[in-house]
VOGU-3710 file (C-alpha; in Angstrom, 3 decimals, decimal comma):
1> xxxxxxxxxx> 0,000/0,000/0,000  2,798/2,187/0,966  4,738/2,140/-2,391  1,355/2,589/-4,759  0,878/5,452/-2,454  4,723/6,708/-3,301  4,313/5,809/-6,540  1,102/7,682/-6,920  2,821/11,282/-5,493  5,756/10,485/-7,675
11> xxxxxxxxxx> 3,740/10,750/-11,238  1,363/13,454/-9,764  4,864/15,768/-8,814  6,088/14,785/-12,419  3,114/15,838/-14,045  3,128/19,045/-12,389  6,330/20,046/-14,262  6,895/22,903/-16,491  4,720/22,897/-19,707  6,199/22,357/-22,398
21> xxxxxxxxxx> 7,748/25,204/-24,286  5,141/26,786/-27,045  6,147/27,252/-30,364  5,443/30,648/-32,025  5,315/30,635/-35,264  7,023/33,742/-37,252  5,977/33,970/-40,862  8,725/36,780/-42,791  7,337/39,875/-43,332  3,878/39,276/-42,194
31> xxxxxxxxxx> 2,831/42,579/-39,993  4,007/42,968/-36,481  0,355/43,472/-34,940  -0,394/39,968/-35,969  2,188/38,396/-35,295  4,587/39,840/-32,609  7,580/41,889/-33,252  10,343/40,527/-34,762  13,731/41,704/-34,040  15,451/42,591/-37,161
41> xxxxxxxxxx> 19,564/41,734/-37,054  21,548/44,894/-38,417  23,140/42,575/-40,812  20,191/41,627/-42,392  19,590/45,159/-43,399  20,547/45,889/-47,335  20,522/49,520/-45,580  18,471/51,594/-43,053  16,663/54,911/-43,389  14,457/56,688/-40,874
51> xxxxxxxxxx> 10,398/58,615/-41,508  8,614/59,937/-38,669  11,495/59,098/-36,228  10,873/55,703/-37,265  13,783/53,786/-38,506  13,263/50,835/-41,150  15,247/47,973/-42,385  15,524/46,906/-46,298  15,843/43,311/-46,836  19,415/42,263/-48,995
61> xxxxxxxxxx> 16,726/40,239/-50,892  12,891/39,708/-51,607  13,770/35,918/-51,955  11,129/34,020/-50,013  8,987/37,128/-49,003  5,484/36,921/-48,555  3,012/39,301/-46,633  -0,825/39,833/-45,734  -2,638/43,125/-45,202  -3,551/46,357/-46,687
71> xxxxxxxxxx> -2,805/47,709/-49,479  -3,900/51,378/-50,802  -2,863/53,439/-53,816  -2,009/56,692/-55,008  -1,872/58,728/-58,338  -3,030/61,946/-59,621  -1,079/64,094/-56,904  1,898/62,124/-57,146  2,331/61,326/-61,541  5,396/62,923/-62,452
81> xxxxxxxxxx> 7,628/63,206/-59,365  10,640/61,379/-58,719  10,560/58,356/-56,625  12,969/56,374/-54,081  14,518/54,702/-57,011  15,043/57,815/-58,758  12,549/56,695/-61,331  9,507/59,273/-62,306  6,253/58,283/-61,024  4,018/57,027/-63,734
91> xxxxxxxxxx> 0,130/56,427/-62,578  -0,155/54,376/-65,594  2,355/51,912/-65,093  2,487/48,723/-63,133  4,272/49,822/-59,883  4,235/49,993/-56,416  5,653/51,706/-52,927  7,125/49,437/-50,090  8,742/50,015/-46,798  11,139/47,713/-46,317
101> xxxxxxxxxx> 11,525/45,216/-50,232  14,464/46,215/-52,344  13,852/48,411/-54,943  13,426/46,944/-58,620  12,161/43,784/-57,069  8,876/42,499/-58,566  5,961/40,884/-56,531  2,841/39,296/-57,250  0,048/40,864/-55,453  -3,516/39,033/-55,147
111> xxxxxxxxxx> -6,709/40,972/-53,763  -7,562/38,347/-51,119  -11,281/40,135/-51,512  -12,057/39,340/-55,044  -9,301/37,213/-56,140  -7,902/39,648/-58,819  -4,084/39,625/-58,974  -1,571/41,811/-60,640  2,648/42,087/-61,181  3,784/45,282/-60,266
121> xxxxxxxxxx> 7,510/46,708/-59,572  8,934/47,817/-56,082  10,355/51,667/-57,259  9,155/53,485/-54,406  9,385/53,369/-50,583  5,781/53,738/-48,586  3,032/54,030/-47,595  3,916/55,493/-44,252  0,648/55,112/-42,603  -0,607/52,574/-39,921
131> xxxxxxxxxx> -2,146/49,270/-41,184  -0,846/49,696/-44,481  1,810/47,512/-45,819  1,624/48,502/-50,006  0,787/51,587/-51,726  0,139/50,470/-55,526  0,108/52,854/-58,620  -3,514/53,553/-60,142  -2,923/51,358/-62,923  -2,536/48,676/-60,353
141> xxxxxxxxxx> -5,079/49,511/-58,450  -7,500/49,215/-61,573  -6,040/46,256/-62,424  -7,165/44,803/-59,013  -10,776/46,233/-58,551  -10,111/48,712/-55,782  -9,957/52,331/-57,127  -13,403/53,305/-55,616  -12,948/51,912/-52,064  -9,236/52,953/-52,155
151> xxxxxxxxxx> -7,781/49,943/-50,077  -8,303/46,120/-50,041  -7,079/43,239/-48,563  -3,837/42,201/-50,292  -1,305/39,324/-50,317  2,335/39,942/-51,459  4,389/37,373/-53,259  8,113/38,160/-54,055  9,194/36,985/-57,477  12,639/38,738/-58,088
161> xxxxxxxxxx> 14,044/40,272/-60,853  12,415/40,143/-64,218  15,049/39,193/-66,776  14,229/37,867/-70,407  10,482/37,384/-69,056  11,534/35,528/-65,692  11,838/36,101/-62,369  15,104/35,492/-60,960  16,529/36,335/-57,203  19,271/38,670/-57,682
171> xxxxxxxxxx> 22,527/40,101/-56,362  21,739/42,369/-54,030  25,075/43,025/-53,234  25,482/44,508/-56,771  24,202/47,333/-58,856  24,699/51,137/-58,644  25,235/52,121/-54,901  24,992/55,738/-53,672  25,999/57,326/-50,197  23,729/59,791/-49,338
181> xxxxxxxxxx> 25,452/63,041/-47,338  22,996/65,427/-47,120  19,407/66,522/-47,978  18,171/69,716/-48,674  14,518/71,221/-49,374  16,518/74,649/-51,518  18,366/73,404/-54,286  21,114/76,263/-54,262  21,818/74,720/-51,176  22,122/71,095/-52,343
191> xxxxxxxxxx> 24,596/71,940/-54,887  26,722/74,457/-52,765  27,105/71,403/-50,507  27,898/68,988/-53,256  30,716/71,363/-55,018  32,013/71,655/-50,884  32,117/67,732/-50,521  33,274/67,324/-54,516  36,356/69,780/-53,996  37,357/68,881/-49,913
201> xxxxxxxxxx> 36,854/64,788/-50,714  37,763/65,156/-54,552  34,738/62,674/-55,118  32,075/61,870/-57,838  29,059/62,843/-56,095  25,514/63,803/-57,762  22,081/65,309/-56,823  18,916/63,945/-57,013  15,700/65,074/-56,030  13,857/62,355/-53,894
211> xxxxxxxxxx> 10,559/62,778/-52,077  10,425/67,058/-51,747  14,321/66,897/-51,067  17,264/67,813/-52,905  19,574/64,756/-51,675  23,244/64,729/-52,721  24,804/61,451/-53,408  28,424/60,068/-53,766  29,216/57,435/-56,113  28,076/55,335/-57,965
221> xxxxxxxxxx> 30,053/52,124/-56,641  29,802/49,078/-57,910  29,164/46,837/-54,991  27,310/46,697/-51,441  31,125/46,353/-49,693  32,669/49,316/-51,416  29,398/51,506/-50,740  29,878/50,234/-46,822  33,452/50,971/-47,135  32,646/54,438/-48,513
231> xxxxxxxxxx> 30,267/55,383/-46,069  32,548/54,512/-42,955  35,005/56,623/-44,569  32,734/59,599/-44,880  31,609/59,188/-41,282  34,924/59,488/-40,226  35,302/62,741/-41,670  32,182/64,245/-40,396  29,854/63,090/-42,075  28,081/61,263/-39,677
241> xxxxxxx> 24,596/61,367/-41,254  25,234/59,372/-44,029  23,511/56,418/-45,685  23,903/53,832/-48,166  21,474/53,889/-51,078  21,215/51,957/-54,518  19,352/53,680/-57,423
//
């Protein structure tokens, strides 16, 4: 009697263990409410920038992305100006803003409301407002059904890079990188600084006008690791502001 007693405390203590540890699932890029923050390793970042005091990470590489929530769009007040890639905005072609996905990727992206789907390029970064996650071109937005309500429920599918008709994942760590210095809303300004870094540095350096700002550039250089190299390098003299960009 004594040891089915002993025996009896002895699974009733074990079974009174610790739980065992639950599993959280992370899906990549899916949107933090849903899912939980996830901490983003600096290394992982192709580059950082900051909106709103708000500082955001751009993937190396759209390989393997996929993402669920809302997408809106935006056109008339916007055709014509320059965007993050340094392309002009075009309302009328298949294109599309995105925080954090490289720019010239391409993505499939499926209105999970009536099942429409459309191909658009990443040339632009956005939309910068809560719950959004995609701001599409009108032309996309057509394409899709959702010009009249203005937003919809959207997946995103990274395909890559479209070469000869096909999608392929790309080298991210090459293509024409930029180091930003300095960004100015008076263009007098922009340049005076640019002939002042061109002359002190004796550097090839450029500006473009992003987003309402006249932003001057170094470069081009040819790879990721020489852009990194040249940004350190401008840090160290001063320049502490500055960014690596790839256009």
């Amino acid at each position: 009697m004594v040891r089915l007693l002993l025996l009896f405390l002895a699974l009733l203590f074990a079974g009174c263990g610790s739980a065992p540890e639950r599993r959280v699932v992370v899906v990549p890029g899916y949107p933090p409410a849903r899912y939980g923050k996830v901490p983003v390793k600096p290394k992982k970042c192709k580059y950082t920038y900051t909106v709103k005091g708000k500082t955001y990470c751009v993937r190396r590489s759209a390989r393997g992305f996929v993402q669920v929530g809302i997408a809106s769009w935006y056109g008339p007040g916007f055709h014509g100006s320059r965007t993050a890639s340094g392309e002009v905005y075009n309302m009328f072609k298949l294109t599309a803003a995105h925080k954090t996905l490289p720019l010239g990727a391409y993505v499939r992206v499926i209105n999970l409301e009536n099942g429409r789907s459309v191909i658009v390029k990443i040339n632009d970064r956005g939309p910068f407002v809560p719950g959004r996650i995609i701001d599409l071109s009108y032309a996309a937005a057509k394409r899709l059904g959702m010009l009249k309500k203005g937003t919809a429920k959207v997946k995103i599918v990274a395909l890559g890079r479209r070469v000869d008709g096909r999608y392929l994942p790309e080298n991210y760590y090459r293509g024409h990188f930029y180091v930003q210095v300095g960004a100015f809303r008076n263009k007098l300004n922009a340049y005076r600084f640019k002939w002042s870094v061109s002359r002190r540095y004796r550097l090839s350096v450029r500006v473009v006008r992003l987003k309402g700002f006249y932003r001057v550039l170094v470069g081009p250089v040819g790879s990721y690791k020489k852009a990194l190299a040249l940004k350190r390098w401008l840090r160290g003299r001063g320049l502490s502001g500055s960014f690596i960009i790839n256009l």
